[in-house]
C-alpha positions as a printed Julia matrix, in Angstrom:
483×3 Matrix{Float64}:
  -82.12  103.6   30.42
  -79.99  103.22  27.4
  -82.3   100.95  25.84
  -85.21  103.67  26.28
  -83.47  106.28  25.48
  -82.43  105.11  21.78
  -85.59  106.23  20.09
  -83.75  108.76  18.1
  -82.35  105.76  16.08
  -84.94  105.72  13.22
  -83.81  102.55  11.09
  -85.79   99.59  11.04
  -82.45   97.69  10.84
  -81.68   99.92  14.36
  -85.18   99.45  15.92
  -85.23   95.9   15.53
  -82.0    95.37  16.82
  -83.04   97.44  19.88
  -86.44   95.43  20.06
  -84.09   91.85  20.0
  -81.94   93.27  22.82
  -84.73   94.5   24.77
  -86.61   90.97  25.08
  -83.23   89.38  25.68
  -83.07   91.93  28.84
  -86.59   90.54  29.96
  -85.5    87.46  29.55
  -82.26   87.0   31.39
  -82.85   89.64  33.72
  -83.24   87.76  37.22
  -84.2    90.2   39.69
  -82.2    92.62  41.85
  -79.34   91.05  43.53
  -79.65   89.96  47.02
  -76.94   91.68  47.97
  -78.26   94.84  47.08
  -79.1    97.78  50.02
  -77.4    95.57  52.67
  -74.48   97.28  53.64
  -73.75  101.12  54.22
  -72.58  101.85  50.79
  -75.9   100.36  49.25
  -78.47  102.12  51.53
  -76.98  105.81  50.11
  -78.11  104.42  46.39
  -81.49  104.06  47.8
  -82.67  107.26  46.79
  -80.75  106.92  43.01
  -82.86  103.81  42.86
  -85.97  105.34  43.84
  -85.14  108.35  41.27
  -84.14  105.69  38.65
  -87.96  104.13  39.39
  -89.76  107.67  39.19
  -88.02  108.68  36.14
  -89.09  104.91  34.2
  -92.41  105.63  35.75
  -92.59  109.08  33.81
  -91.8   107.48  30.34
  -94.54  105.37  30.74
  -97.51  107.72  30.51
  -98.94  108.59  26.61
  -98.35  112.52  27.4
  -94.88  112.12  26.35
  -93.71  112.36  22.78
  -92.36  108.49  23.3
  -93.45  105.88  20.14
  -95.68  103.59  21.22
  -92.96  100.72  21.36
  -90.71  102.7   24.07
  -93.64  103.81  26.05
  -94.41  100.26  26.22
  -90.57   99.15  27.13
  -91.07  101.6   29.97
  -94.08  100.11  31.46
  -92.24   96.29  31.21
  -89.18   97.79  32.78
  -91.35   99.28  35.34
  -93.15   95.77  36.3
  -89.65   94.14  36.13
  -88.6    96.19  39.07
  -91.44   96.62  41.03
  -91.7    92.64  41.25
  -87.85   91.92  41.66
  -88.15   94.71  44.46
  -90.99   92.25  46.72
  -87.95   90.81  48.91
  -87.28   94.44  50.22
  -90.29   95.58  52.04
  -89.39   98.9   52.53
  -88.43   99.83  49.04
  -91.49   97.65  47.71
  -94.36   99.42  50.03
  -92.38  103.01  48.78
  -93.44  102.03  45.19
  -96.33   99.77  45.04
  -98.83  102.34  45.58
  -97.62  104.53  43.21
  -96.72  101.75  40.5
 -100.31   99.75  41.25
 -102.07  103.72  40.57
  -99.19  104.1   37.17
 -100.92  100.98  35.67
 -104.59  101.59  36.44
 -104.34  105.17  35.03
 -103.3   103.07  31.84
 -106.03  100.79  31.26
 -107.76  103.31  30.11
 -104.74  104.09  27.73
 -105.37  104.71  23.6
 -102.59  102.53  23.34
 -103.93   98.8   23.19
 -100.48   96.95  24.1
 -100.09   99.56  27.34
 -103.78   98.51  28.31
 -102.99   94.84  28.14
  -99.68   95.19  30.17
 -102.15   97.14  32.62
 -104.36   94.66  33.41
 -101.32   92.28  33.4
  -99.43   94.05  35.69
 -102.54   94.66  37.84
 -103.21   90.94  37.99
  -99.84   90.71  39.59
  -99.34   93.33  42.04
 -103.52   93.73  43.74
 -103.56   91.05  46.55
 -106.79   90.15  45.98
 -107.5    89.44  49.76
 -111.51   90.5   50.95
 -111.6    94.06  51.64
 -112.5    94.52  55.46
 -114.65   97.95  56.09
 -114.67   97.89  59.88
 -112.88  100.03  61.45
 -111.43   97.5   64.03
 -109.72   95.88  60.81
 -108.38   99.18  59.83
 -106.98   99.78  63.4
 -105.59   96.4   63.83
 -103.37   97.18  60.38
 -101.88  100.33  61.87
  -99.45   97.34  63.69
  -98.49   95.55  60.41
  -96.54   97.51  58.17
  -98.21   94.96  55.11
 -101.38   95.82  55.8
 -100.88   99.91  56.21
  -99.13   98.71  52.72
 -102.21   97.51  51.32
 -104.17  100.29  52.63
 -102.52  102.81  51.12
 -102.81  101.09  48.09
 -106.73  101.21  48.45
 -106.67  104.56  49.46
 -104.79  105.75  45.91
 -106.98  103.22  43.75
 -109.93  105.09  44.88
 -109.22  107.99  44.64
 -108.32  107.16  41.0
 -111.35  105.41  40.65
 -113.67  108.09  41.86
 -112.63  110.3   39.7
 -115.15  112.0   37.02
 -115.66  109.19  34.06
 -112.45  107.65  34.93
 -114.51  103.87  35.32
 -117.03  104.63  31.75
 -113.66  105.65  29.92
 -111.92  102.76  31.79
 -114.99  100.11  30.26
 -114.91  101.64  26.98
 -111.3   101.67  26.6
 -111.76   97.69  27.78
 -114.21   97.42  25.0
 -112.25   98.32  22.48
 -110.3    95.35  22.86
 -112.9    93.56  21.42
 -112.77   93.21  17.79
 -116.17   91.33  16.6
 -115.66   89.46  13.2
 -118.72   90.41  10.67
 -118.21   86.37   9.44
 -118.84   84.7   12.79
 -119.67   87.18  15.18
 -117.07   85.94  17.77
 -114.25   88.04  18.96
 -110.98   87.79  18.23
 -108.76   86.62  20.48
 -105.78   88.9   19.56
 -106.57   91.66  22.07
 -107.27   93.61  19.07
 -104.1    94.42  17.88
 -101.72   91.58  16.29
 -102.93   91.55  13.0
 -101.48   94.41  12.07
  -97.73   94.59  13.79
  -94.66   93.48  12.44
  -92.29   90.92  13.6
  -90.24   92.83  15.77
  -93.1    94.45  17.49
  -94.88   91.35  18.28
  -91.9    89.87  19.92
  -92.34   93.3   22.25
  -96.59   93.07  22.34
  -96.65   89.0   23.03
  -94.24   89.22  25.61
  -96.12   90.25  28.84
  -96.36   88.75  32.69
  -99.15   86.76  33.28
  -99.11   84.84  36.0
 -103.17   84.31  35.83
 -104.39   80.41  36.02
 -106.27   79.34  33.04
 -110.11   79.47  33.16
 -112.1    77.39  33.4
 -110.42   74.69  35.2
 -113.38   72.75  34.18
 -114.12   70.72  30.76
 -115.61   73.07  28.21
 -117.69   70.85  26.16
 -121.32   72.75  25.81
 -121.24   73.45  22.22
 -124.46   75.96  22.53
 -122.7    78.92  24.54
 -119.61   78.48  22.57
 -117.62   81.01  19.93
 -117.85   83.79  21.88
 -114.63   86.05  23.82
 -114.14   86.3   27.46
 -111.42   87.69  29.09
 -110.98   86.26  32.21
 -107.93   88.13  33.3
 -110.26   91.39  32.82
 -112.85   90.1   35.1
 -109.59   88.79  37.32
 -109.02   93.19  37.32
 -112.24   93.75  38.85
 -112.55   91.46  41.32
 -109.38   92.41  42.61
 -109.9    96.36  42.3
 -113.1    95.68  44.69
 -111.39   93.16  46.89
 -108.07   95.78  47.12
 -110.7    98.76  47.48
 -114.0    97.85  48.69
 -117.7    99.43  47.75
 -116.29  102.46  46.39
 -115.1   100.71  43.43
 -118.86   98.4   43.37
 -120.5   102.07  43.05
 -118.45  103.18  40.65
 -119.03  100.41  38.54
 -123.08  100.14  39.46
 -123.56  103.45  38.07
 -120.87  103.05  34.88
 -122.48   99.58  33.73
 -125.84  101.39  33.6
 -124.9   102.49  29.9
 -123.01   99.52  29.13
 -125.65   96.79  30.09
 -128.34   98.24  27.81
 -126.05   99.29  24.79
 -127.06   96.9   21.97
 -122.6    97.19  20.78
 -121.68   93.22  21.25
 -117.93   95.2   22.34
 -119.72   96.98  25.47
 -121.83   94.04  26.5
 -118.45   91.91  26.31
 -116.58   94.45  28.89
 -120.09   94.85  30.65
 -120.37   90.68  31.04
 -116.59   90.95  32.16
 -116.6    93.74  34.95
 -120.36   91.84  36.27
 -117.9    88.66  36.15
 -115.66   90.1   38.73
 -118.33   91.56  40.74
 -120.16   88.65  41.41
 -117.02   86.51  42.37
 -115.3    89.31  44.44
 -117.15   87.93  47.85
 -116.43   91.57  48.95
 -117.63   92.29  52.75
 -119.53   95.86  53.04
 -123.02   96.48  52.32
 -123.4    93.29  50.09
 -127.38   92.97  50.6
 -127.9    95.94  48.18
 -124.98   95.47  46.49
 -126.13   91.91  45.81
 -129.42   92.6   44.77
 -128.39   95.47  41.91
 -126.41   92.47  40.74
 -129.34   90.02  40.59
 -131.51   92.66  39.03
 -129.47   93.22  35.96
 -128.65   89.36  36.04
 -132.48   88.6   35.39
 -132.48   91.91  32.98
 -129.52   89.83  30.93
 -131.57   86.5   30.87
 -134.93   88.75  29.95
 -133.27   90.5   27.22
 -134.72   89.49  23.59
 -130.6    89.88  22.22
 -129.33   86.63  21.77
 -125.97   87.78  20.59
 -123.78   87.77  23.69
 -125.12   84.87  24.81
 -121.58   83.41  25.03
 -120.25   85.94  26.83
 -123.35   86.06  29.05
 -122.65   82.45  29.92
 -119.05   82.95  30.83
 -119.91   85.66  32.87
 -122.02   83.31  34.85
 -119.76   80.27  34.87
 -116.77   82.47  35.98
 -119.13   84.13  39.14
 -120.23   80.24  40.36
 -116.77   79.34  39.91
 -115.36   77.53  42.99
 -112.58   79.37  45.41
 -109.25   78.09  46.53
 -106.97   75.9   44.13
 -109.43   72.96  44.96
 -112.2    75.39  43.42
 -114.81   73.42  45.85
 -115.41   76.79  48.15
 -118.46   77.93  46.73
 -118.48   81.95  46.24
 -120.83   84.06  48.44
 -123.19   85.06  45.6
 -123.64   81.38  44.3
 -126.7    80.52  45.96
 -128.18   84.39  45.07
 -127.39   83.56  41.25
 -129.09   79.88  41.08
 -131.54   81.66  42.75
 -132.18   83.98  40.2
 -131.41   81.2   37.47
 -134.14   79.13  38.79
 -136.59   81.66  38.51
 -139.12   80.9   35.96
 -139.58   83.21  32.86
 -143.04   84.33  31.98
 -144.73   82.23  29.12
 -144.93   84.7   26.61
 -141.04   84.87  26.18
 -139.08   84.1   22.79
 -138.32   80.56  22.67
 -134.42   81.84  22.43
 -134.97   83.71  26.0
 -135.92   80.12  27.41
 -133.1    78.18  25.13
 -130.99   81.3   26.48
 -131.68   80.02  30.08
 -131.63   76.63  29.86
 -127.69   77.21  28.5
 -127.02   79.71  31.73
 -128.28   77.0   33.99
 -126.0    74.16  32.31
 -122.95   76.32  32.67
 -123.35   77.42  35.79
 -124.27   73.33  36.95
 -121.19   72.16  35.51
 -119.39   74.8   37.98
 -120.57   72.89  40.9
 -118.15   70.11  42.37
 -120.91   66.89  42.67
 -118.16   66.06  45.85
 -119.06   69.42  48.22
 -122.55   70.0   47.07
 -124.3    71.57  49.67
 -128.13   70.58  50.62
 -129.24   73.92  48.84
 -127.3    73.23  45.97
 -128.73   69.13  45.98
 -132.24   70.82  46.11
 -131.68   73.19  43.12
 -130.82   70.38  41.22
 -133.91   68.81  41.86
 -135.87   71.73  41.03
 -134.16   72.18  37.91
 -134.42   68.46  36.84
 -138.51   68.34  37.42
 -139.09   71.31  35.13
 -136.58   70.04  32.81
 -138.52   66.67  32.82
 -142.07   68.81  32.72
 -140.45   70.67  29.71
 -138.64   67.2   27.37
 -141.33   68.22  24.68
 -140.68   71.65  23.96
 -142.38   72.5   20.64
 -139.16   74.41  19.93
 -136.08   72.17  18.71
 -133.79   75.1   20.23
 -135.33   74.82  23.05
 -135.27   70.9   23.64
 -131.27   70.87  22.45
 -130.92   73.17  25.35
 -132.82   71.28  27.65
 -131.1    68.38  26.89
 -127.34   69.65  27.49
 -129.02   71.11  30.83
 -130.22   67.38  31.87
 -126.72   65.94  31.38
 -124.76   68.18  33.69
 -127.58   67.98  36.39
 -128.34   63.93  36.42
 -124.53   63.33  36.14
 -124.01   66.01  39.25
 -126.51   64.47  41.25
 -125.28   60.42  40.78
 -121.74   61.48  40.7
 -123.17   63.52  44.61
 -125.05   60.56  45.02
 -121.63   57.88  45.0
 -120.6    60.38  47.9
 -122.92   59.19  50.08
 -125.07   56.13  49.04
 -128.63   56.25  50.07
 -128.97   60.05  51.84
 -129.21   61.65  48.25
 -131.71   59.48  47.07
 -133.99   59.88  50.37
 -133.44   64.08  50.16
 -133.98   64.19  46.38
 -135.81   61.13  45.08
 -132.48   60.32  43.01
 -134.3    57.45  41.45
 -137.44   59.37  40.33
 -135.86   60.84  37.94
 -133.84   58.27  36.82
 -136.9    55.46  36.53
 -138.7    58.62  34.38
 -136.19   59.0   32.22
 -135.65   55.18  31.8
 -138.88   54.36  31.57
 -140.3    57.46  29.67
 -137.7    56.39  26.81
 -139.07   52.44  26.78
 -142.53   53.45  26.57
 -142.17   56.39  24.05
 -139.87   54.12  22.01
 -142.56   51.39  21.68
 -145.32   54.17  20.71
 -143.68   55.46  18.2
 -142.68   51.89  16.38
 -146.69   51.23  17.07
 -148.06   54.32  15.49
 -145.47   53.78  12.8
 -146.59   50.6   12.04
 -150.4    51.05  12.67
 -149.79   53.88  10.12
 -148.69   51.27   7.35
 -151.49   48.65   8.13
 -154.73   51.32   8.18
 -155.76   51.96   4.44
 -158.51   54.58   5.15
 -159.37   56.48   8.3
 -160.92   59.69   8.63
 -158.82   62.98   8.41
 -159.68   64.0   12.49
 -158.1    60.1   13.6
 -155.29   61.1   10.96
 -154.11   64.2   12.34
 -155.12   63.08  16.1
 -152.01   60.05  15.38
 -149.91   62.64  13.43
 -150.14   65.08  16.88
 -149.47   62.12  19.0
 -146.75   60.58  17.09
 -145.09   64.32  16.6
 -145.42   64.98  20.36
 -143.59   61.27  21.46
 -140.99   62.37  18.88
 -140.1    65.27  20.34
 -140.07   64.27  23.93
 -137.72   61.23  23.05
């Protein structure tokens, strides 16, 4: 409290001394001793502690006259002991709720460091486990005192979160994290703010928990959906606001996105690709069917849509909701099958060739999601689909288009003989394995030796008429492009 309270000190020499001391604090402070409300003298500082806890909870909101850097000490402090309290139950389920509601009130904060600590913070504290909606679940909780916990915790998040505009102020607070560069068109990966802080404040700003695992825990190595931002930790918030919460939250965000998903703002399609992230990969229980099939809707809008700018956010969005669940990441989310469904859907023929280059990329990234070791049958047979209209499609007349292709072919022949070394023999019977592989081979022998032939039959013919000409100019063009 001393620490927070030292804002009248003006100096720069004073403030930077007080910014040093306070990441010291974070960093050797180890948690509330173990010792601590276990005898009789302890348990009559419970309710100073609890005081102590409301009062660091008040600093923390903007509608005090606090600078920016102590508002943010505040909300740090506040994590501190919310997380050092988990080893007392009671204390922890008297604050969580409370804390948990503190920190989602703030990611719609104007201040950008609060609203990163937010969904830092948030990350940490939301369980994350499936929301149950029956009300057998709900009854069987009313025995275990962690469960009540986390249902009170729902209870406060929604009502938060049903709140007039709260989620569209939430999104384009989100957005604004988003700082698009006019000489690349990627976003910045500073959470919009670095650039212009001094020293002292970024050793306050950089220094936040997150405990989140990186993403993707696959290889990133498809160059065409690269350069773009995606904030997994801010998808992370979603998920776990609709696991923690249930539909309520899904609504909330079905009728917020409306405005986001058709703004033509690369910012609000970034926080729109994010919070449709989360959705998808939230496996939530409820009324999924309709809730699933908004989803797909404005998935197939998104692959549709003539804007080729987000693309790479687009694609993470996608790669994030196939992502695989546990540590082993080979439990394949609920909606998987729903979004190679809609992937595999073909476009109609009069699209842009950058719609169907735009496709080809979704399909690769969400491919390369799949574990070749725990495909299921459906997912064996979507590779097969995919791979005969990718073989149909080799000679694109667009080179976009046949780059894209191409990427898409890797991931799915190397998924299907890497599923294939699983178990020799059943793959090949299911899938006809070594159709595609004897067209490819093949295909490249014979269009190899057609286009040294015309080359050379080219040299040797002095004179032919113009119709032969262009016929062999066609043909050889055509053998090129499919190679």
């Amino acid at each position: 409290m001393g620490i927070l309270g030292s804002s009248h000190h003006e100096s720069i020499k004073c403030q930077k001394a007080i910014t040093e001391l306070f990441v010291k604090y974070n960093i050797r402070f180890s948690g509330i001793s173990r010792s601590f409300f276990k005898n009789s003298q302890s348990l009559a500082d419970r309710p100073g502690f609890l005081g102590l806890f409301s009062q660091i909870n008040a600093l923390g909101f903007e509608t005090n006259s606090l600078h920016w850097r102590y508002n943010l000490m505040a909300n740090r402090v506040l994590l501190l002991l919310i997380l050092a309290s988990r080893s007392e139950p009671d204390i922890y389920s008297q604050i969580l709720a409370e804390t948990a509601g503190h920190f989602l009130r703030n990611l719609k904060s104007q201040l950008p460091h609060s609203r990163m600590l937010a969904i830092s913070a948030l990350n940490t504290l939301l369980e994350g486990s499936p929301h149950k909606a029956s009300v057998e679940d709900s009854q069987q909780s009313l025995d275990h005192p962690e469960e009540c916990n986390i249902l009170s915790t729902g209870t406060l998040l929604n009502d938060i979160i049903q709140e007039e505009g709260f989620m569209n102020d939430t999104l384009n607070s989100l957005s604004h994290v988003h700082i698009i560069s006019d000489s690349d068109g990627s976003s910045k990966a500073s959470y919009g703010a670095s650039s212009f802080q001094s020293g002292s404040d970024k050793a306050i700003t950089y220094f936040y928990f997150d405990f989140s695992a990186s993403w993707p825990c696959t290889p990133s190595w498809i160059s065409l959906v690269g350069g773009g931002t995606f904030y997994s930790s801010f998808a992370k918030i979603f998920k776990r606001l609709i696991q923690q919460c249930g539909m309520p939250v899904m609504s909330s965000l079905q009728t917020a996105l409306e405005e986001f998903l058709s703004s033509k703002e690369r910012s609000r399609q970034c926080v729109a690709a994010e919070a449709m992230a989360g959705m998808l990969h939230s496996d939530v229980s409820g009324d999924l069917e309709s809730g699933s099939d908004w989803l797909m809707l404005q998935l197939q809008k998104v692959v549709l849509a003539p804007s080729v700018e987000s693309v790479p956010e687009w694609a993470s969005c996608i790669r994030y909701a196939v992502t695989g669940k546990e540590r082993s990441g080979t439990r394949a989310p609920v909606l998987r099958q729903k979004v190679l469904d809609c992937l595999c859907t073909a476009v109609p023929q009069s699209v842009a060739t950058s719609v169907l280059a735009k496709r080809y990329s979704f399909l690769s990234v969400a491919l390369i999601e799949i574990s070749p070791h725990k495909m299921s049958p459906a997912e064996e047979q979507y590779h097969v689909t995919i791979l005969n209209e990718l073989l149909d499609n080799m000679s694109h007349s667009s080179a976009q288009v046949r780059e894209a292709i191409g990427v898409a072919m890797c991931v799915a022949c190397s998924n299907v003989r890497l599923a294939g070394a699983r178990s020799p023999g059943v793959l090949t019977e299911q899938t006809g394995n070594e159709y595609w592989y004897k067209r490819l081979t093949d295909g490249a022998t014979e269009l190899s030796v057609s286009i040294q032939n015309n080359s050379q039959s080219k040299q040797l013919e002095l004179a032919s008429d113009s119709s032969t000409a262009n016929g062999l100019d066609n043909k050889e063009e055509a053998d090129a492009k499919r190679m």
